[in-house]
DSSP file (Angstrom, degrees, kcal/mol; ACC not computed):
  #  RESIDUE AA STRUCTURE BP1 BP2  ACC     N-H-->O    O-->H-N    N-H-->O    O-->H-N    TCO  KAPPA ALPHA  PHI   PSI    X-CA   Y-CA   Z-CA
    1    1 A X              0   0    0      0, 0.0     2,-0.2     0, 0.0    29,-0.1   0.000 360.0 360.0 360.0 143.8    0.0    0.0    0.0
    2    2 A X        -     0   0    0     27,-0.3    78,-0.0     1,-0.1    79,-0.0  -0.392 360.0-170.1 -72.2 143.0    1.0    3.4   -0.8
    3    3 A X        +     0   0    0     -2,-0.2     2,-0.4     2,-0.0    -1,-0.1   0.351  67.0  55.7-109.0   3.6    2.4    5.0    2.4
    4    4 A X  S    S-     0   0    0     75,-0.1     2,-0.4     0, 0.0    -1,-0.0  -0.992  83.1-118.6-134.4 156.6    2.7    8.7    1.2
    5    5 A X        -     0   0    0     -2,-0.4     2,-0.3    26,-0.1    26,-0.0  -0.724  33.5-166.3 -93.6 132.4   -0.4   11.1   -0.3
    6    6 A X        -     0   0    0     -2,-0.4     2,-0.7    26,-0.1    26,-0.1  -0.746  24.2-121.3-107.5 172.2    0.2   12.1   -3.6
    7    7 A X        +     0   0    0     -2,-0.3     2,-2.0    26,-0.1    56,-0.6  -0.733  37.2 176.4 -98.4  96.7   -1.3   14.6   -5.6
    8    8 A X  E     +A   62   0A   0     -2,-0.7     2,-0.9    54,-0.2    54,-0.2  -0.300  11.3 171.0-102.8  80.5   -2.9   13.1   -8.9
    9    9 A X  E     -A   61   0A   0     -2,-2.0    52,-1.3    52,-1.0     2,-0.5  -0.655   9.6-171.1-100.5  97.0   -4.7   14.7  -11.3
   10   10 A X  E     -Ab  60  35A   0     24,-1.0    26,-2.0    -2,-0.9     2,-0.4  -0.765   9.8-160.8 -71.9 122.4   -5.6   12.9  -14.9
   11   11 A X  E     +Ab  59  36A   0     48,-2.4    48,-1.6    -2,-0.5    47,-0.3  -0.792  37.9 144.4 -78.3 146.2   -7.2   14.8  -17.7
   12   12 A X  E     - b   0  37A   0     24,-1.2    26,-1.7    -2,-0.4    27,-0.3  -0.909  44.4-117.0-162.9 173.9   -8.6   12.0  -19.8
   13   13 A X    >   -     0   0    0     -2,-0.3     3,-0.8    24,-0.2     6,-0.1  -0.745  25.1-118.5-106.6 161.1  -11.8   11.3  -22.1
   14   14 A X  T 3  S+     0   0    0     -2,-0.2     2,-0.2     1,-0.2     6,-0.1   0.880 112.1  43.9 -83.6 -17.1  -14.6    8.7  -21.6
   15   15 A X  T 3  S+     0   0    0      1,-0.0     2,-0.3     4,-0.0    -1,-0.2  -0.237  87.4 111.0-109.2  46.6  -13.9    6.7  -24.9
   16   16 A X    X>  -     0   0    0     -3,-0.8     3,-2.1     1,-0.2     4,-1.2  -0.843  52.4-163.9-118.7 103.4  -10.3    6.8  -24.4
   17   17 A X  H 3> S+     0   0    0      1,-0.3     4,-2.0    -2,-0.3    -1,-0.2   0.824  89.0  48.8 -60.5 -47.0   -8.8    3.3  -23.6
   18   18 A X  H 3> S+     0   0    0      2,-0.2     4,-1.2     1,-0.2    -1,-0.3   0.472 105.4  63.4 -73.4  12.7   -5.4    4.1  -22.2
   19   19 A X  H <> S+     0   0    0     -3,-2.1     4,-4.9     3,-0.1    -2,-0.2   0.864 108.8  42.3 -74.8 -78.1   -7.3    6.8  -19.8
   20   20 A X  H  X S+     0   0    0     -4,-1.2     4,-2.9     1,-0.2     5,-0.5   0.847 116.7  45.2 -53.3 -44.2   -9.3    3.6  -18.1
   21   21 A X  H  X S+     0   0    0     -4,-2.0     4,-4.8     1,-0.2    -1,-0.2   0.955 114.9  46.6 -66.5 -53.5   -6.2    1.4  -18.0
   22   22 A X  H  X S+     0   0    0     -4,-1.2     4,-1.8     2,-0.3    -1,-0.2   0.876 120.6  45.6 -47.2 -48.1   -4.1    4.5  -16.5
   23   23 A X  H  X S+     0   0    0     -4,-4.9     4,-1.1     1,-0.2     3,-0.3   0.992 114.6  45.6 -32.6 -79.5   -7.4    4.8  -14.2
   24   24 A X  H  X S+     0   0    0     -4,-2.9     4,-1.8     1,-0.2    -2,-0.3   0.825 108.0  57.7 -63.2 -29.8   -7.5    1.5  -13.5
   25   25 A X  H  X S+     0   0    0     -4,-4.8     4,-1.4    -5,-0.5    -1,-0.2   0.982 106.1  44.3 -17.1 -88.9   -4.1    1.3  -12.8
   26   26 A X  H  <>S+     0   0    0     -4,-1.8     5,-1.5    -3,-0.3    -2,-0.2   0.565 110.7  59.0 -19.8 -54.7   -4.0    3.8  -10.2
   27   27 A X  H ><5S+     0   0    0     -4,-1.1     3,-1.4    -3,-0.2    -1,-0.2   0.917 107.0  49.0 -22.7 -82.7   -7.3    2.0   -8.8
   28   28 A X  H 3<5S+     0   0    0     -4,-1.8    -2,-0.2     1,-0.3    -1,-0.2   0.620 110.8  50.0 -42.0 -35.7   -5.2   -1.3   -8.5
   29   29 A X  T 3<5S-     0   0    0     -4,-1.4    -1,-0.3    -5,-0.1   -27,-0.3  -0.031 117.6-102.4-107.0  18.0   -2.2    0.4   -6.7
   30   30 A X  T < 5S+     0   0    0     -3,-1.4     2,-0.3    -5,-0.2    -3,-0.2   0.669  70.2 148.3  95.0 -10.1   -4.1    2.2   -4.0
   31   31 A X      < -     0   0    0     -5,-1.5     2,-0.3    -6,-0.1    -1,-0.1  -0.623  38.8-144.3 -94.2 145.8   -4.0    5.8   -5.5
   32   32 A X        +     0   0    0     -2,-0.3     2,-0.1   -26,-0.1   -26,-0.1  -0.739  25.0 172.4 -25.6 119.4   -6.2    8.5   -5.4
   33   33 A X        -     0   0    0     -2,-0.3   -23,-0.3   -26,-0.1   -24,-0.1  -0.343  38.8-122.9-177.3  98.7   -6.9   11.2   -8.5
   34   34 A X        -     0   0    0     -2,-0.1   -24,-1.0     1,-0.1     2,-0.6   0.003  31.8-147.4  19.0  94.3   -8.7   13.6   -9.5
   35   35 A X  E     -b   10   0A   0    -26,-0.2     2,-1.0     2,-0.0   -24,-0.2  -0.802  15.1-170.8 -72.9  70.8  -10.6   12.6  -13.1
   36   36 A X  E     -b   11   0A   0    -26,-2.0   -24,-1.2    -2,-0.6     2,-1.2  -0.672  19.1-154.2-102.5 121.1  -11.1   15.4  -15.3
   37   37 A X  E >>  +b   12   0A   0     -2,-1.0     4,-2.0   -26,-0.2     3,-2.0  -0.257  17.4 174.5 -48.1  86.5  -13.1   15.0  -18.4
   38   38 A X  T 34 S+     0   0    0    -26,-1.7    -1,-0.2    -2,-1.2   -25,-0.1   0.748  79.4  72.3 -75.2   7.4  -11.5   18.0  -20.9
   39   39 A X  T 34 S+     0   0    0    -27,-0.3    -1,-0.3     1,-0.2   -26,-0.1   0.776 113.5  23.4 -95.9 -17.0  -13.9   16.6  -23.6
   40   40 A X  T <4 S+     0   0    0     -3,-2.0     2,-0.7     1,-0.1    -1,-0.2   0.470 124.7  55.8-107.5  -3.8  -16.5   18.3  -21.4
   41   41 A X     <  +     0   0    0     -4,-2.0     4,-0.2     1,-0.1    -1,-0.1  -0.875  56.1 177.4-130.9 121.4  -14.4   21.0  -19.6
   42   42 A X  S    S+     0   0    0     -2,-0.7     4,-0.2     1,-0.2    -1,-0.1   0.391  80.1  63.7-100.5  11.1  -12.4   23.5  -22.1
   43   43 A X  S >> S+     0   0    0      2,-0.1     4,-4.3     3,-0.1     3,-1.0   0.744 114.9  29.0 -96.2 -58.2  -11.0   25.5  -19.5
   44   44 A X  H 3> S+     0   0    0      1,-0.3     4,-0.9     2,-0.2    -2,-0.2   0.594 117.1  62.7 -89.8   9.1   -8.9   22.5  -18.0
   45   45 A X  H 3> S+     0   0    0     -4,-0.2     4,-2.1     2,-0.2    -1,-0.3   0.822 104.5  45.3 -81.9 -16.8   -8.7   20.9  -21.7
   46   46 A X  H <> S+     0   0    0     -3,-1.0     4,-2.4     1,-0.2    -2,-0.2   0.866 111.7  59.9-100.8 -29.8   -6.8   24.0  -22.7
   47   47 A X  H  < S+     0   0    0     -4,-4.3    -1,-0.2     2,-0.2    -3,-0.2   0.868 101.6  56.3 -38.4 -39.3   -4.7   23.3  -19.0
   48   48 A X  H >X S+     0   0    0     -4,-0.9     4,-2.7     1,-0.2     3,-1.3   0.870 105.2  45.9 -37.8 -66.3   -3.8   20.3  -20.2
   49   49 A X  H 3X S+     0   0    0     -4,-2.1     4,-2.6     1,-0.3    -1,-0.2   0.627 109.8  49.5 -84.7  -6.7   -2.3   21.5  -23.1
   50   50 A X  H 3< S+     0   0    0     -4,-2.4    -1,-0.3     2,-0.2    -2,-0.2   0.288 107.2  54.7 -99.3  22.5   -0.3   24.1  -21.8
   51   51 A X  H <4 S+     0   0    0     -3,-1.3    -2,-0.2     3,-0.1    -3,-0.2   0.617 132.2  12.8-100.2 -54.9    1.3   21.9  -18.8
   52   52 A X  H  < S-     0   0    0     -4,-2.7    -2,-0.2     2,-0.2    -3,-0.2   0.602  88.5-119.9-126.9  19.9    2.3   19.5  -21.7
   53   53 A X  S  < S+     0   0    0     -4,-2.6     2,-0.4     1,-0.1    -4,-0.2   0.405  73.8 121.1  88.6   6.9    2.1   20.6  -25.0
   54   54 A X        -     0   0    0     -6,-0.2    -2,-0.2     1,-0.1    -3,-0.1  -0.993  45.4-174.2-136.5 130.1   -0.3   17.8  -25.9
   55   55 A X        +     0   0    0     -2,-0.4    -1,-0.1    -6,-0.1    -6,-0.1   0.374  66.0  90.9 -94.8 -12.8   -3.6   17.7  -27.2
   56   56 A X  S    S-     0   0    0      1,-0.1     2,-0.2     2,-0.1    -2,-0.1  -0.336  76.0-101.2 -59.6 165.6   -4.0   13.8  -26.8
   57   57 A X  S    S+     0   0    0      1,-0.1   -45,-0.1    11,-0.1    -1,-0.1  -0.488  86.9  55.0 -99.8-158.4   -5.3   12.3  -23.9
   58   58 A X        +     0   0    0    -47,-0.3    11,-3.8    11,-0.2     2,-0.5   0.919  60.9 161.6 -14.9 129.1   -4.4   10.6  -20.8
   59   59 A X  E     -A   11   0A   0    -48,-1.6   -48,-2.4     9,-0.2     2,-0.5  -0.993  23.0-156.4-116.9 146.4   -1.7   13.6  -19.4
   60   60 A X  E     -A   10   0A   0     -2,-0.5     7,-1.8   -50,-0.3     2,-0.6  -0.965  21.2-153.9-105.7 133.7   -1.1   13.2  -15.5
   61   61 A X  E     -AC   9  66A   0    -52,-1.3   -52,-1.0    -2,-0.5     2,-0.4  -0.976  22.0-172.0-116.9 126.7   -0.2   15.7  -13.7
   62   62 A X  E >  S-AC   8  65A   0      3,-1.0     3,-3.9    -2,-0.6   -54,-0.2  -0.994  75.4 -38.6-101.3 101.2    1.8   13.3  -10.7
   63   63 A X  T 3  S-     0   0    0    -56,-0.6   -55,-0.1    -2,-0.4     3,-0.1   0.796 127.7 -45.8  61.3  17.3    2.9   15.7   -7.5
   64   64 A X  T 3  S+     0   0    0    -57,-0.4     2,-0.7     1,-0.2    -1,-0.3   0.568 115.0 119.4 105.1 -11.1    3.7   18.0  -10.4
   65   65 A X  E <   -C   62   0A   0     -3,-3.9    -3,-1.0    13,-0.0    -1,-0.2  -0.874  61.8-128.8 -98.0 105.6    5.6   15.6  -13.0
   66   66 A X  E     -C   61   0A   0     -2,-0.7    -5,-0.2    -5,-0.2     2,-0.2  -0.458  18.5-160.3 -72.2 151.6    3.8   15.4  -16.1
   67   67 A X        -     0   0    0     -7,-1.8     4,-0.2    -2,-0.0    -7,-0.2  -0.597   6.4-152.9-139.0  66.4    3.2   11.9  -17.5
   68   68 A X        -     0   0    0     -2,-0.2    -9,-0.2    -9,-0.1   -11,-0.1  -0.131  63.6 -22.1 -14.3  99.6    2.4   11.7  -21.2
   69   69 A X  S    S-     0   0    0    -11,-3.8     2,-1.2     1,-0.1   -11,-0.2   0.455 114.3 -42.3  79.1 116.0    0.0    8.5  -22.3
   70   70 A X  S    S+     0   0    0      1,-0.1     2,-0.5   -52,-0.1    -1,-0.1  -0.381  72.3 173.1 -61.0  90.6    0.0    5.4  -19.9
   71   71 A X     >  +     0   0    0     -2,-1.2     4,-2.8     1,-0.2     3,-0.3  -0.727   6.8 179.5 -84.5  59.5    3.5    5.4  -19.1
   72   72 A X  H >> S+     0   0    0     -2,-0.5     4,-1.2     1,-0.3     3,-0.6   0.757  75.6  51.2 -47.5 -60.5    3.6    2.9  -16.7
   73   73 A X  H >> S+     0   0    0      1,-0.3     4,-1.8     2,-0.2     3,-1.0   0.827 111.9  49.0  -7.9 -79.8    7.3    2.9  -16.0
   74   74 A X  H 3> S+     0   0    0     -3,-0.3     4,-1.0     1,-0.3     5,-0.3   0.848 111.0  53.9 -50.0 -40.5    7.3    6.8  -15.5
   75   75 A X  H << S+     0   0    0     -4,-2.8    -1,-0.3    -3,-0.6    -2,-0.2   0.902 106.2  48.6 -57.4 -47.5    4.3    6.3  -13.2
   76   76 A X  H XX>S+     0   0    0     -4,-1.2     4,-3.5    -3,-1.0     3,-2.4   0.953 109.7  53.5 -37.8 -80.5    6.0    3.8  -11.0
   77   77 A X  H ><5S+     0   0    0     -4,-1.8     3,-2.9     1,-0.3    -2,-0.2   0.781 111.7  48.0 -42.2-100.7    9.3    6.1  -10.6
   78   78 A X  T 3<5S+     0   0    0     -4,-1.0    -1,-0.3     1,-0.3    -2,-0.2   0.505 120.8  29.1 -56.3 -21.2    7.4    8.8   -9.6
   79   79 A X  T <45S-     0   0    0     -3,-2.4    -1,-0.3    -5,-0.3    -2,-0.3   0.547 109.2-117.1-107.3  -2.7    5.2    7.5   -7.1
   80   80 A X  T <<5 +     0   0    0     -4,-3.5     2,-0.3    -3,-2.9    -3,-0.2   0.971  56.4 151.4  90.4  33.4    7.8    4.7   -6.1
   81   81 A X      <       0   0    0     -5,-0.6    -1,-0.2    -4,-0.1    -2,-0.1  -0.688 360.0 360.0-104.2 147.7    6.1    1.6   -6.9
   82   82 A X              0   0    0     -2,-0.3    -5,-0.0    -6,-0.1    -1,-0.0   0.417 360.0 360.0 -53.2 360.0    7.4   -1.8   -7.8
């Protein structure tokens, strides 16, 4: 179990598959995060893209670390997971 609180905020879509894995992901490992739909909110779609220059979805904002895409690796490493 995670032993420190992170701060997790996903932008994602609902018909986006690597959004639910990255979700479910998250789920499986205990985490907490924030879900935001930009397909329905254009004020935090156009956040998105100016934290990471990309108009795809899933971006994660980790504790501050952006996380392109379900990057699992990247995901791990930043929260410190096996």
């Amino acid at each position: 179990m995670p032993t420190k609180e992170h701060k997790i905020t996903i932008y994602s879509t609902q018909n986006c598959p690597y959004c639910v894995m990255l979700k479910d992901y998250l789920k499986e490992k205990g985490f907490k995060y924030t879900d935001i739909d930009v397909s329905k909110d254009h004020k935090k779609a156009e956040e998105m893209i100016e934290k990471s220059g990309q108009m795809g979805v899933p971006v994660a904002d980790i504790d501050g670390q952006i996380v392109i895409g379900f990057d699992k690796v990247k995901v791990k490493k930043i929260l410190g997971i096996n």
